[in-house]
C-alpha positions, 0 to 999 in steps of 0.5 A, spaced: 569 483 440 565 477 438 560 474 441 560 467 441 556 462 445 561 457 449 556 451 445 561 453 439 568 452 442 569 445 440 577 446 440 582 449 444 590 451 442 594 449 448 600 449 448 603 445 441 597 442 441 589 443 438 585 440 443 578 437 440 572 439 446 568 433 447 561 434 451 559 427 453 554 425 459 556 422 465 560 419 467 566 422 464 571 420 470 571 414 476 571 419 480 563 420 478 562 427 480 568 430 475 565 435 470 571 435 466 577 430 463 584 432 459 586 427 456 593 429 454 595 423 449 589 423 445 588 431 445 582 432 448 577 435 454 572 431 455 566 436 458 559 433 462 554 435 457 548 437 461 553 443 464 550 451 463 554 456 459 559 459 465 560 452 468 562 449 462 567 454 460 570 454 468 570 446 467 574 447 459 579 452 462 579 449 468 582 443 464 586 447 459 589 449 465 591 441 467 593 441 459 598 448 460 602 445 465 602 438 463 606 442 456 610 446 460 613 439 464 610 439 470 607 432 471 604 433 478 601 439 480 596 440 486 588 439 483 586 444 489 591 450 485 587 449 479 580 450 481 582 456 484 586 460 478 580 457 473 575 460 476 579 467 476 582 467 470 575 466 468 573 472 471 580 476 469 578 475 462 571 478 463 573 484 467 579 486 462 575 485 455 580 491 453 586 488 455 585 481 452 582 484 445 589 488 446 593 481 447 589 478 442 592 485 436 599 482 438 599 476 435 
């Protein structure tokens, strides 16, 4: 598996759609205190620029997520959802490298 620091990911695929990451200083949001932003129509996730390596990919998939169900034709979903599966499908993916590596062969 490669070792890539979180800095270089500057696009995620989410459903039919490449997602550019971009990372600006705050704020990213009206509400001042969000770390992150999917913007859906233009095809990006805006990140705060001040966040550390394992807070950025939490707030990257925690937007990804957002995008996911946006794709999937589920306009509303609940915010409080989202910010518990981000953080665990983070720790899944680190606990299982095997399976992921796996999944990744089956393309």
């Amino acid at each position: 598996m490669r070792n890539v620091s979180i800095r270089k990911v500057n696009t995620v695929k989410i459903g039919p759609v490449k997602y550019k990451i971009e990372r600006q200083p705050p704020p990213i949001h009206e509400r001042e205190e969000a770390l992150g932003l999917c913007d859906y129509l233009n095809g990006s996730v805006v990140v705060d620029n001040r966040l550390q390596n394992d807070v950025e990919a939490t707030t990257i998939m925690h937007e990804a997520l957002h995008a996911l169900y946006w794709h999937a034709g589920v306009k509303k979903h609940e915010e409080k959802v989202i910010e518990v599966i981000s953080g665990m499908l983070i720790r899944f993916i680190q606990d299982n490298p095997k399976l992921i590596d796996a999944i990744q062969k089956l393309k």
